[in-house]
N, C-alpha and C positions, 0 to 999 in steps of 0.2 A: 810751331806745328805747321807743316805744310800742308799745300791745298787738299793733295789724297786723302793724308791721315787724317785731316778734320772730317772730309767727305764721309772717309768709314766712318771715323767715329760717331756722326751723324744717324748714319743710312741706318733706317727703320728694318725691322726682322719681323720676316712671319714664318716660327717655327714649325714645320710642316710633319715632324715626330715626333711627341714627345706625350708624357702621362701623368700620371694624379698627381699633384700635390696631397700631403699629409697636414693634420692637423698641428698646430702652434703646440700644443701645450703638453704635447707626448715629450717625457724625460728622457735624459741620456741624448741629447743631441747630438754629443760628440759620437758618440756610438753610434749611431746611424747617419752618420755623414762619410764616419769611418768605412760602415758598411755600403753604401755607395759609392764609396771609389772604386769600388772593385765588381768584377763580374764573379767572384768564387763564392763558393756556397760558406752557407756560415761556421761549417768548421775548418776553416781555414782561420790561422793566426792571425789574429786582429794587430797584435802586435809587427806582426809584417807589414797586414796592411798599411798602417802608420805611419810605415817608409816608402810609400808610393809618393810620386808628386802630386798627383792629381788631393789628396787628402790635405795636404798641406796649401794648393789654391783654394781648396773649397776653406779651412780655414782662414784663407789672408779676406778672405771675402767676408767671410763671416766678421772678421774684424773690422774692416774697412765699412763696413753698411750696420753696426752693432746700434740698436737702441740704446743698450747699456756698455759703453767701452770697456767698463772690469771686468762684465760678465755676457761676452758676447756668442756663450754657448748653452746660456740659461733657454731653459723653455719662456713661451712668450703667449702672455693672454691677448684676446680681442680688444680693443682694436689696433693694441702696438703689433700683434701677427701682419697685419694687414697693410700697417703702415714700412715693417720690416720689408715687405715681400714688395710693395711697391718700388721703394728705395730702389732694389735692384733690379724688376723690370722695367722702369723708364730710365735710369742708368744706361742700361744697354740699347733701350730704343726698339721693345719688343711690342711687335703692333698685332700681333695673332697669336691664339696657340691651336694648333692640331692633336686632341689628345685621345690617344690610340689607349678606349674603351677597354681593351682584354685585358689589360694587366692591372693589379689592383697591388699596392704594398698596404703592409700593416697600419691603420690609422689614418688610411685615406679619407682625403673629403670628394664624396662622388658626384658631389651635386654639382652640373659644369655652371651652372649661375653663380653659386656661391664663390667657386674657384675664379668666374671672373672680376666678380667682388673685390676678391682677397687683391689679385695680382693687379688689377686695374685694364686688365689688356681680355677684348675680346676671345672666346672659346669655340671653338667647334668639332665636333665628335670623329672619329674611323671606327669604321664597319669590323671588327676582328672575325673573319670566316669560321677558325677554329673554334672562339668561344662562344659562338651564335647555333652552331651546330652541335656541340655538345649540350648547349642546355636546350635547345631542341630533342634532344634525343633521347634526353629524360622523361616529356611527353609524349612520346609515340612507341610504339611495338614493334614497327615495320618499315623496312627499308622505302616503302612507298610512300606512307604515311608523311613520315619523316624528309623524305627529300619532297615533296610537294609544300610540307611547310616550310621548308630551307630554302626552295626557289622561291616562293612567295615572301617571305621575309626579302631575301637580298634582293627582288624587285622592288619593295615598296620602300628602300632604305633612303634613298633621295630623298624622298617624300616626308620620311619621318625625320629630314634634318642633318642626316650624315653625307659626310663634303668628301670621304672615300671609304675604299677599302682596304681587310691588308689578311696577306697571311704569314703565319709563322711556319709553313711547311718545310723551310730549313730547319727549325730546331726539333720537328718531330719523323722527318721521312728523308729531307734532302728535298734538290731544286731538281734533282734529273725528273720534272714532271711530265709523265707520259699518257697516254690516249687508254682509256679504260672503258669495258663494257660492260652495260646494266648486270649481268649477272656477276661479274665481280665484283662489282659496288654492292651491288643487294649485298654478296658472300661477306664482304669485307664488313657491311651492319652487321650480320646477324652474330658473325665471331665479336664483334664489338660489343654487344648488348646483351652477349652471352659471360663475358668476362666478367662484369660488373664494375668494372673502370668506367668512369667517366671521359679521363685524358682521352685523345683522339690521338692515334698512333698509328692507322691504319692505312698503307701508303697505296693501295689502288682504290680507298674513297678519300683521300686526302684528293689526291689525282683528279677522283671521277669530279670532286665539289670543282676544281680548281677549272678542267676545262669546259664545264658545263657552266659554271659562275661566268667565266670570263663573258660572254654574247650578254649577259644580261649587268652586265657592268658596262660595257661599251653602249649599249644601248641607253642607258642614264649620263654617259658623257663624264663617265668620275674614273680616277686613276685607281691600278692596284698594287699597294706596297706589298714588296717580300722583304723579311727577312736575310738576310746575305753578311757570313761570315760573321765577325767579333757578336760572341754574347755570354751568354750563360756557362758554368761550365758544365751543363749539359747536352750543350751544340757541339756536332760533329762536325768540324769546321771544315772538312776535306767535302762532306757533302754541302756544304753552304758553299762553293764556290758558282759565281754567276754564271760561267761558262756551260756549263750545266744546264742551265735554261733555254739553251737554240733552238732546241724544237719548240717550246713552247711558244716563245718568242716568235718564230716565221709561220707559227699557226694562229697569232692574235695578235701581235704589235703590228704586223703590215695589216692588218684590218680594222686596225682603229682602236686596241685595247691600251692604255697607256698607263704604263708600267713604272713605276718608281722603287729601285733598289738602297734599300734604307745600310746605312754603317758600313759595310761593305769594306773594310781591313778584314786579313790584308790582302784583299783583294779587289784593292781600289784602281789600282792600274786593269787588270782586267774589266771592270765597270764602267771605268773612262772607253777604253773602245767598244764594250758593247753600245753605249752612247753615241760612239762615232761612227755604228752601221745600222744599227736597227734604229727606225721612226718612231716616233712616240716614247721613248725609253728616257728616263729621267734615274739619278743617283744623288747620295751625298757620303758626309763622311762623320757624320753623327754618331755618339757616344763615342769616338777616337778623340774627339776633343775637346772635350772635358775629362776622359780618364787616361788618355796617351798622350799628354802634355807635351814631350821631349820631342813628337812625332809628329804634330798638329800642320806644320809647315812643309815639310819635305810630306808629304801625304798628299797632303792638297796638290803638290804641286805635279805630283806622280797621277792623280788623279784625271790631273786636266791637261794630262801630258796629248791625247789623241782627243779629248771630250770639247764640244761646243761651249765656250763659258756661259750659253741657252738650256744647259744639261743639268750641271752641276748645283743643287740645291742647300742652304744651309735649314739644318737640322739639331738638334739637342740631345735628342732619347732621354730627355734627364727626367726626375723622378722625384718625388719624398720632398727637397727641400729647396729653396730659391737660389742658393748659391752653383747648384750642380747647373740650372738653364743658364746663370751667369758668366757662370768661366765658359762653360761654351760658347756664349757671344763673345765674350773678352780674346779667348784664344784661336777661335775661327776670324775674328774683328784682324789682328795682327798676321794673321797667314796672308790672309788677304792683299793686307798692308805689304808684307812682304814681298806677294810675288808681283803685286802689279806698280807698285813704284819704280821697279828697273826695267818693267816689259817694254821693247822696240817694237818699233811698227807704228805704234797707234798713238793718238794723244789723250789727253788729259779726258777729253768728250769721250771717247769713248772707253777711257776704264773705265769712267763713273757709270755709261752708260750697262759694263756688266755686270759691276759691283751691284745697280740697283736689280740685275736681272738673276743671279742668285740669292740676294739677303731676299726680295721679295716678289719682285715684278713675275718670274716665272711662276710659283707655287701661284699664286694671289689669282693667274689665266688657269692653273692646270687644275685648282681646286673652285674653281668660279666665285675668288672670293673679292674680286675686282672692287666690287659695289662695300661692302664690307669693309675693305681694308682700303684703308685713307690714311697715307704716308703723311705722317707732319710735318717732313724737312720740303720747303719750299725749293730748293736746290737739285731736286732729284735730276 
């Protein structure tokens, strides 16, 4: 092993997207590892599934780290769950998790204590706008009402412990966010609370939350994730493109809002130059590599074709079980490897030097978890 590849294989991660772990002891594991390779809804062929790559790494993991080697898809009680899930985060050398609150799977464990328990690796919360303001809106009648607790809430969010924010306004409106007036906001509540849907769909108050949030985000010093491109197949992936967000962008990143585009296939080359003109703009390539296996490398490498290697962030999006955050470090660990073992120019000092400033030195500044997070490779 040469000096690089031990260096990554070293270098400590602090994943900067990622969400709940589920309980040990929920059955059918194979079935919901299945169903996490993929982004299709569940009537889609499981049996397709099955012939994805990304299903078959989350298996070789699954074997490779098994309590029980015959049966390394059996459900798992306490405290083999915890020693399972260990195994694989200090394996890869994960020294943070960031886990984006909105999203809940089936047999989630929600308690972020418990979760740091399990994995061994510190925890800390994002702010989800969408689903903070939906269950805001359950208590209030009125567009006023309502938005004076939703500004109040997202001021005191620092306070109460969350290290950012994030919206999913690509999957519910698109990123072309534009400048809105209180009476279309009010309009947009009251058709909202008139429906009786809870989802939030409404794209000049998705809008009004997003530029009136941002001044009071910048003002706590905490970054705001969107959403962008590969998700659900609910997302309209033509409106998730980043390009999309310029105006937003030259009315809050040049004034101190710092922006993080999460997953971003395949519109990662696009993200890498938004990176390489607008300030405070940070990306990565999360959930592409853990479920776009064959793509993990040539991605990265399109990514950071114009982007600062001060830009480019590692991420997971992974979910449910320890093998999905796994192969993400495994398979972002080897792109890495890939593209900085033959890069000219520079030396050995300073690959390591970027390697350490994607797996974690940047997030670690942008989410102020400096004090927090304490790299254990002496080498860095």
């Amino acid at each position: 092993m040469d000096d690089l590849t031990e260096f990554v294989d070293q270098v400590p991660l602090l994943d900067h997207h990622c969400h709940f772990l589920i309980n040990g002891k929920v059955p059918d594991r194979d079935e919901r590892l299945a169903q996490v390779s993929t982004e299709a809804d569940n009537d889609y062929p499981l049996a397709d599934t099955k012939n994805r790559l990304a299903y078959h790494g989350f298996l070789a993991l699954a074997k490779q780290f098994a309590l029980d080697a015959k049966h390394p898809l059996a459900a798992m009680n306490d405290p083999g769950y915890a020693t399972y899930n260990q195994r694989i985060f200090s394996y890869y050398h994960f020294q943070e998790l960031l886990i984006d609150t909105g999203f809940v799977p089936d047999d989630a464990i929600l308690d972020l204590d418990e979760t740091a328990k399990l994995t061994g690796v510190p925890v800390k919360a994002i702010y989800r706008l969408e689903t903070h303001a939906e269950a805001l809106m359950l208590q209030h009648d009125n567009f006023a009402a309502w938005w004076q607790a939703l500004r109040d809430d997202i001021r005191q969010a620092k306070e109460r412990g969350f290290v950012g924010f994030k919206s999913i306004a690509a999957y519910r409106v698109g990123l072309h966010i534009e400048p809105v007036n209180l009476m279309e906001a009010a309009a947009g509540f009251d058709t909202w609370k008139q429906s009786g849907e809870t989802r939030l769909t409404s794209k000049p108050l998705i809008d009004y939350i997003l530029y009136h949030a941002a001044p009071l985000i910048i003002a706590q010093d905490l970054p705001l994730q969107f959403h962008v491109g590969y998700g659900d197949a609910d997302t309209d992936m033509y409106l998730g493109n980043p390009l999309l967000m310029r105006d937003f962008l030259n009315a809050f990143a040049k004034k101190g809002l710092k922006v993080v585009l999460l997953h971003c296939y395949p519109y990662q080359r696009e993200a890498g130059y938004l990176a390489s003109v607008f300030p405070n703009l940070y990306f990565d390539i999360s959930l592409l590599d853990n479920l776009g296996l064959s793509g993990v490398r040539r991605v990265f490498n399109e990514a950071v074709e114009l982007a600062p290697y001060t830009r480019i962030l590692f991420a997971s999006d992974a979910s449910t079980y320890p093998e999905m955050y796994g192969l993400a470090a495994q398979q972002f660990k080897q792109a890495l490897i890939a593209h900085f073992s033959p890069l000219p120019f520079v030396d050995l000092a300073q690959k390591k030097a970027w390697i350490n400033a994607i797996c974690w030195e940047t997030a670690a500044k942008l989410y102020h978890q400096e004090d927090e997070f304490k790299p254990t490779d002496p080498h860095r």
